[in-house]
C-alpha positions as CSV (number, residue, x, y, z in Angstrom):
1,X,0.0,0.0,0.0
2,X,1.3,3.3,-0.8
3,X,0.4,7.2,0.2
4,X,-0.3,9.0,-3.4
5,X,-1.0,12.8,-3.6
6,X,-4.4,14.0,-4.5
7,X,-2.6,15.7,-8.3
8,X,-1.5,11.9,-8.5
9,X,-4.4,9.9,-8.6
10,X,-5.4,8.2,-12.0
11,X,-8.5,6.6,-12.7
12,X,-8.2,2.7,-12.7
13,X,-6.3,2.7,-9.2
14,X,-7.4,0.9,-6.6
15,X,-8.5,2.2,-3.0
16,X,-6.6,0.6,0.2
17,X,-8.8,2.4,2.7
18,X,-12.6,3.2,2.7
19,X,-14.1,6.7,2.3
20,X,-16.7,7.9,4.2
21,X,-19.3,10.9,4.4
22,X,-19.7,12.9,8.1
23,X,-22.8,11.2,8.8
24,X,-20.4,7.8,8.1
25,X,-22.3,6.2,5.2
26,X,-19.3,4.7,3.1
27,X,-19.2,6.5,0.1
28,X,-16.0,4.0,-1.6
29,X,-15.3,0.7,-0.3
30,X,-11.9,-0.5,-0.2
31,X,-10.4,-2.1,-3.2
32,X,-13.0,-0.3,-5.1
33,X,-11.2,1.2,-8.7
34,X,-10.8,5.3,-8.7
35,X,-12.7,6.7,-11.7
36,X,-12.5,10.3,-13.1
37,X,-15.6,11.5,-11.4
38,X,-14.2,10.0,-7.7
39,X,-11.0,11.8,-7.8
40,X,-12.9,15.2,-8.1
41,X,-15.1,14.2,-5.3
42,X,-11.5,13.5,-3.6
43,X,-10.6,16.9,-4.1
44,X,-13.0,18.7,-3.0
45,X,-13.4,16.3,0.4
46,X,-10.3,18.6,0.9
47,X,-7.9,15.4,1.0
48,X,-3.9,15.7,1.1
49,X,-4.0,12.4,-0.7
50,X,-5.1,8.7,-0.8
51,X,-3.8,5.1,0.0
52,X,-3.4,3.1,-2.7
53,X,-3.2,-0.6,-3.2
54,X,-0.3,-1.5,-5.6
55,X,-1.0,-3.1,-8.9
56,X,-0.7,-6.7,-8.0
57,X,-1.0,-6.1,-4.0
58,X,-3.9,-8.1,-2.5
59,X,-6.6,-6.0,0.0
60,X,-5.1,-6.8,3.6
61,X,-7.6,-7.6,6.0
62,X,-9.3,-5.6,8.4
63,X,-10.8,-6.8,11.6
64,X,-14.1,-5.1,13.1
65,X,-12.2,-3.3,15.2
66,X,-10.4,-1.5,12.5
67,X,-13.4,-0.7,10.7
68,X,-15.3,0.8,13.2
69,X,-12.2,2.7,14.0
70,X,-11.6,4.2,10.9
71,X,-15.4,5.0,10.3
72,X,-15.5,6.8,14.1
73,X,-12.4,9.0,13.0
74,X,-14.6,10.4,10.1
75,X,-17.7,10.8,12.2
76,X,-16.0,12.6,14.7
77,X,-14.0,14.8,13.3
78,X,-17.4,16.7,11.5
79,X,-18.3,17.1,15.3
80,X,-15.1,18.5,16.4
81,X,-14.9,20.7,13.6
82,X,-18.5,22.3,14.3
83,X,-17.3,22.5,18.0
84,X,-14.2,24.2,17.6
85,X,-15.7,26.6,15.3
86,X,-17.9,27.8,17.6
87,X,-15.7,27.9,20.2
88,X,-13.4,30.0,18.2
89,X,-16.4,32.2,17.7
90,X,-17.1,33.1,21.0
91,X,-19.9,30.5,21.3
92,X,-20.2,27.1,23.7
93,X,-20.2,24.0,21.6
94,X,-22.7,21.5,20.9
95,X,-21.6,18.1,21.1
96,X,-18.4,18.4,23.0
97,X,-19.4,16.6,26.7
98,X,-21.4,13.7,24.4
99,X,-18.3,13.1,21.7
100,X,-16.0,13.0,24.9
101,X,-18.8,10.4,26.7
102,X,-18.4,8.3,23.6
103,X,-14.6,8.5,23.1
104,X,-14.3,7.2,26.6
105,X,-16.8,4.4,26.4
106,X,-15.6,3.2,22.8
107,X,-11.8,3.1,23.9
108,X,-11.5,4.6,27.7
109,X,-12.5,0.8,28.7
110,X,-10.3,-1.5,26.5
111,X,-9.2,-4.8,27.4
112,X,-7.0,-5.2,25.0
113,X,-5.2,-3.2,22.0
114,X,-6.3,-2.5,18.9
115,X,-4.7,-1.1,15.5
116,X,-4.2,2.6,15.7
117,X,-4.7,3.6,12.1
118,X,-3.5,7.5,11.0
119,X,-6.4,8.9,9.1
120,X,-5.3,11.4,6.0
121,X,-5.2,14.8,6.6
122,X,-5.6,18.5,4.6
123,X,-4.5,21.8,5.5
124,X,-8.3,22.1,6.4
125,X,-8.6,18.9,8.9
126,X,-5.6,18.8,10.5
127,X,-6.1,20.3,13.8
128,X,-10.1,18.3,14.0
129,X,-8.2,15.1,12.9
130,X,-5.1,15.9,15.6
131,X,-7.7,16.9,18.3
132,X,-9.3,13.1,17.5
133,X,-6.6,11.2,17.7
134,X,-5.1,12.7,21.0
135,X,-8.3,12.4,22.3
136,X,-8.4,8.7,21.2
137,X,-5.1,8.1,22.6
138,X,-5.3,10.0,25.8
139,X,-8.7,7.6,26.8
140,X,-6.6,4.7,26.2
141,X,-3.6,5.7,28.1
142,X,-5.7,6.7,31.0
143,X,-7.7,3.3,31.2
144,X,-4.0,1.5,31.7
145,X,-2.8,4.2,33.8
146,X,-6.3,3.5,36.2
147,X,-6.8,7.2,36.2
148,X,-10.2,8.4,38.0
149,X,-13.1,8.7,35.5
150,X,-13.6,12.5,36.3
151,X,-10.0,12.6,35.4
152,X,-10.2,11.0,32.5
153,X,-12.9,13.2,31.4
154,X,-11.4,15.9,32.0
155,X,-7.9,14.9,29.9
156,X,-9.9,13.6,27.1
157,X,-12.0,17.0,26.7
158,X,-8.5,18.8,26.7
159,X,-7.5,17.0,24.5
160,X,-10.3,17.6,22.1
161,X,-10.1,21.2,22.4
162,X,-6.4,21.8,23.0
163,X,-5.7,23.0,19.3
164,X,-8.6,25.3,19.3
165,X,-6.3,28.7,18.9
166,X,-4.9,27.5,15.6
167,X,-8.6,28.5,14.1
168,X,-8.3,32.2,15.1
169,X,-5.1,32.5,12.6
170,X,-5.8,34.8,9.5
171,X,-7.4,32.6,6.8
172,X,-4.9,30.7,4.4
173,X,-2.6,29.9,7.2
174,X,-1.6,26.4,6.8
175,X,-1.8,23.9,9.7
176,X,0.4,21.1,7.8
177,X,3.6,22.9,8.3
178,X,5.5,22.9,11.3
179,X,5.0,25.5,13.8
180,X,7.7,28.4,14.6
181,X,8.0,29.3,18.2
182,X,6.3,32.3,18.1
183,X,3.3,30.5,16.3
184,X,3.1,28.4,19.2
185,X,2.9,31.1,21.5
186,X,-0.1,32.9,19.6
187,X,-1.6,29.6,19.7
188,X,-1.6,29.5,23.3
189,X,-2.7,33.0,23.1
190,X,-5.8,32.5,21.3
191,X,-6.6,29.1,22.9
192,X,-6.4,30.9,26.4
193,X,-8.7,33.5,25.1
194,X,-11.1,31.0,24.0
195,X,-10.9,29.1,27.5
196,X,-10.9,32.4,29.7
197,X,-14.6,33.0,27.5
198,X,-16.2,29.5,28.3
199,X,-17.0,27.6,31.3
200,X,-14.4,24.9,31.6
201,X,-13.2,23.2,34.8
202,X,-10.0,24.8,36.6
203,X,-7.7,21.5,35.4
204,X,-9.0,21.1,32.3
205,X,-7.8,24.6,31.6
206,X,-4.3,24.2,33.4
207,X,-3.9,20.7,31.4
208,X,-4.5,22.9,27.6
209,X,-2.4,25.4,28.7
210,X,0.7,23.6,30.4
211,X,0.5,21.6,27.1
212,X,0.9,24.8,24.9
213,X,3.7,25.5,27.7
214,X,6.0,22.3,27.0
215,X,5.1,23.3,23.1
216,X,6.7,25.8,23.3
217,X,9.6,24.9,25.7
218,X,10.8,22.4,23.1
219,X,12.3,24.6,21.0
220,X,14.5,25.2,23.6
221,X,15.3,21.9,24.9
222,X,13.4,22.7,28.5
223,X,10.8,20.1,28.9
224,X,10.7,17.7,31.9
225,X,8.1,15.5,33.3
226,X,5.6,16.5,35.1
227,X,4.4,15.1,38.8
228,X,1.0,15.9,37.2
229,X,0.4,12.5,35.1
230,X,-2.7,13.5,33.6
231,X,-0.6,16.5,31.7
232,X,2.1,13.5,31.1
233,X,-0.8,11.5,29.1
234,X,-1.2,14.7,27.1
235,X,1.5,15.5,26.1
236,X,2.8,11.6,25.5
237,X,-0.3,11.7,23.4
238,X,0.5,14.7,21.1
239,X,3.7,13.7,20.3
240,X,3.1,10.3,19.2
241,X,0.2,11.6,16.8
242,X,2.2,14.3,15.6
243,X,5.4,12.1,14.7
244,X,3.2,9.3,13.0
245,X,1.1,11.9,11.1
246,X,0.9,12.8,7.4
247,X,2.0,16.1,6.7
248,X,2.9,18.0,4.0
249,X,6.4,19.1,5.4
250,X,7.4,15.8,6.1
251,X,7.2,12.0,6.1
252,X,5.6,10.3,9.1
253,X,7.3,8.2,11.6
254,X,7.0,5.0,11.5
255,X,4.9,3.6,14.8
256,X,8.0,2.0,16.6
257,X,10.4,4.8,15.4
258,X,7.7,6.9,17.5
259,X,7.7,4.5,20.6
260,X,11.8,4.3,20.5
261,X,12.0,8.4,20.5
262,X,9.7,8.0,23.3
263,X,11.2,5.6,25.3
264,X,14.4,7.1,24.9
265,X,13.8,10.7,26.4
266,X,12.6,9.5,30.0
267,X,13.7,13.0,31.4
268,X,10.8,14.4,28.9
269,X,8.3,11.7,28.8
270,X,6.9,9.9,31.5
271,X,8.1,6.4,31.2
272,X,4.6,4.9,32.9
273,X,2.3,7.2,30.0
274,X,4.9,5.5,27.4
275,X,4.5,2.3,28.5
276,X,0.7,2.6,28.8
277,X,0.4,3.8,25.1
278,X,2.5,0.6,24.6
279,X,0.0,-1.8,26.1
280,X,-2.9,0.4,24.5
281,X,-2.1,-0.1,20.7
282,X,-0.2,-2.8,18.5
283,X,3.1,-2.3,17.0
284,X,5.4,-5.1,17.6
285,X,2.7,-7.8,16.7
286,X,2.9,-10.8,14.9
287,X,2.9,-9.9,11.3
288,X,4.6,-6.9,11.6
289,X,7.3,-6.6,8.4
290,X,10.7,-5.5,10.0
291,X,14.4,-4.5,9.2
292,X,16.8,-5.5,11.3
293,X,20.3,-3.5,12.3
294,X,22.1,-6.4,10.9
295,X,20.6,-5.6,7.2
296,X,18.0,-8.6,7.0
297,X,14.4,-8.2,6.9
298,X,11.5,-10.5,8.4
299,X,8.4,-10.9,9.9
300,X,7.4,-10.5,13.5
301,X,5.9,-14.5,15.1
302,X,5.4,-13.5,18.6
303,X,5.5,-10.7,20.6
304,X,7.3,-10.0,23.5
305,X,4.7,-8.4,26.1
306,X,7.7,-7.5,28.3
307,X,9.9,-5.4,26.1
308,X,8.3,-4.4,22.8
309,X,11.6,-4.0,21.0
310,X,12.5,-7.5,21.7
311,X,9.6,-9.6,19.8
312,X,10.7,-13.4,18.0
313,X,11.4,-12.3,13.6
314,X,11.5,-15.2,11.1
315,X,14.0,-13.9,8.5
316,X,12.7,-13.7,5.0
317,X,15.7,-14.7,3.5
318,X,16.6,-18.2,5.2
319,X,13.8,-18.8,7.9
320,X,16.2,-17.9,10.1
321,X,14.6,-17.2,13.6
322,X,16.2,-14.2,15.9
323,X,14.5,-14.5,19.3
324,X,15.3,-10.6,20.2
325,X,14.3,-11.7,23.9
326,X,18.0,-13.7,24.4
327,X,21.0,-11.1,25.8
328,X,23.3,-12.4,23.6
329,X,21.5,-12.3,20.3
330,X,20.2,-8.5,21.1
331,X,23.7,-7.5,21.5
332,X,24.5,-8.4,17.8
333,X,20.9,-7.3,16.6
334,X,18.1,-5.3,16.9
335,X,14.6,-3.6,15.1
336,X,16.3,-1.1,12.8
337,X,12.5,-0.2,11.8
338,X,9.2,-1.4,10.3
339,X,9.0,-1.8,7.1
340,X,7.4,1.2,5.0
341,X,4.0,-0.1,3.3
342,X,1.9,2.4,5.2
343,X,-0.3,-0.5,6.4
344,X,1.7,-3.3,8.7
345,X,-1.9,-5.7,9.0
346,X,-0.6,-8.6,7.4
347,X,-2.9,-11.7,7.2
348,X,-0.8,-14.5,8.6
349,X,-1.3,-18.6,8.2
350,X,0.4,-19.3,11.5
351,X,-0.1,-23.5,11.0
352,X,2.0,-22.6,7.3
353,X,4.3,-20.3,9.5
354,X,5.6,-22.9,11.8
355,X,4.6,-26.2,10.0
356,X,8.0,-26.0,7.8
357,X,11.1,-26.3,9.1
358,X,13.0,-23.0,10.2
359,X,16.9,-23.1,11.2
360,X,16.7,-23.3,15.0
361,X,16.6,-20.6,16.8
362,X,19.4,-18.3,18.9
363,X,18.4,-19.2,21.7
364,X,18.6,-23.1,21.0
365,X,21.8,-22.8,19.6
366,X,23.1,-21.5,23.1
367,X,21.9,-24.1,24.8
């Protein structure tokens, strides 16, 4: 699957991902072929661009879960944008304490993890689309963190409404670009405005505003952890949306690239919001497609729920198994990266996978 610009798309190409009206009603099903009429309804959906299954690339599978996923993203953002709008125009929103009350119940109460998918963004979505996903991620972090439920509520609605000054820039100002410092700083500006106008709860306005705070402070390098681990959640939740984002100023990170920049600045982000996100969302799952440091490339067979770096890969090239979990193989090798097909759901015949017969593994030939 591969990310093609919006000026790119040809008629005859195949969709990799559904599209969806803001009411949800599925306007093009997956694997459905691109015709002259669809593109133009493309570009005036606003869209940065599509994914696109390649030629001879069959249509990966998508469990429930994903699909609802994906078709909540669309719903929600119409209801965030409406929101913010108002917001930005003096007025108190609409939906904003029912979408919160649904974020929470459809992923503040997970038992396990599901596939976090990046939705596509324009220079007209981003900030609804960023406001989602943060959201999203912040109930999910939260739920393994056991933070109260008025808590929780409260994080989640900050996190909703935390980009809100972004929409009181001049018109044509483009939200896919990176941010200069002292565009940060008028964004706190205007999202304080909009706070210090409506009636929000003390924290909720403290969370939005510390946020904009440690925004800020990384252009200099000043960010530290905060005792407060609700702002923690926030701000562990912006960043890993941001980096796996779509922008137009650069490409996205891939999902364990994010983790590992998280995990490695413990000073900056608290290590118990990191390791929550990890529990709350696959990454390291079997049938993830990986490159390894050593220059091979495999397939993830079982994760390891204790360290996510350290899963079991079957080589592609000799069926050569690398269990990352044994000392003495990590030392010569580790995940270099995922590989890039902008979709890692693979479909995976496990009785196939394991009937042959691999080279034994590492860990056998210590022993």
């Amino acid at each position: 699957m591969i990310f093609v610009k919006v000026d790119d798309l040809k008629p005859g190409m195949r969709l990799g991902k559904p599209i969806y009206n803001k009411s949800g009603v599925l306007l093009h099903e997956r694997d459905s072929k691109l015709t002259m009429q669809s593109i133009y309804g493309v570009k005036n959906f606003g869209l940065f661009g599509l994914y696109i299954l390649e030629p001879a690339e069959p249509l990966p599978p998508m469990t429930d879960d994903d699909i609802q996923f994906e078709r909540f993203q669309t719903v929600s953002v119409f209801s965030i944008r409406d929101d913010l709008k108002l917001m930005a125009s003096g007025k108190e929103p609409k939906t904003l304490d029912w979408l919160v009350n649904v974020i929470i119940k459809n992923y503040g109460r997970l038992d396990r993890k599901i596939n976090f998918v990046q939705n596509l963004r324009s220079s007209d979505d981003f900030v609804y689309k960023h406001a989602l996903n943060v959201a999203i991620l912040s109930a999910m972090i939260c739920n393994n963190m056991d933070i109260t439920v008025s808590e929780q509520l409260n994080v989640v609605k900050a996190a909703v409404i935390h980009d809100v000054g972004q929409l009181m820039f001049p018109s044509g100002f483009n939200h896919l670009t990176e941010l200069s410092t002292e565009e940060k700083q008028s964004v706190r500006k205007y999202t304080n405005d909009v706070l210090q106008a409506g009636d929000f709860d003390k924290s909720l306005k403290r969370y939005v505003l510390k946020l904009h705070d440690y925004l800020v402070e990384e252009d200099e390098g000043d960010v530290r952890v905060s005792d407060d681990e609700a702002l923690n959640v926030l701000y562990v939740a912006h960043t890993y949306d941001k980096l796996t984002a779509m922008t137009s100023y650069k490409e996205p990170t891939s999902e364990i690239m994010a983790i590992r920049e998280l995990m490695n600045h413990e000073r900056k982000y608290s290590v118990k919001a990191v390791n929550s996100l990890i529990k709350s969302i696959n990454i390291m799952n079997p049938g993830v497609c990986v490159e390894l440091t050593n220059g091979k490339k495999g397939l993830v067979i079982t994760e390891n729920k204790d360290s996510i770096m350290r899963p079991m890969v079957l080589a592609f090239e000799n069926n050569h198994i690398y269990d990352l979990s044994v000392n003495s193989v990590y030392s010569e090798v580790q995940i270099k990266d995922v590989m890039k097909t902008m979709d890692n759901r693979i479909k995976m015949d496990y009785e196939t996978l394991m009937g042959g017969s691999p080279s034994s593994t590492d860990s056998e030939k210590e022993s």
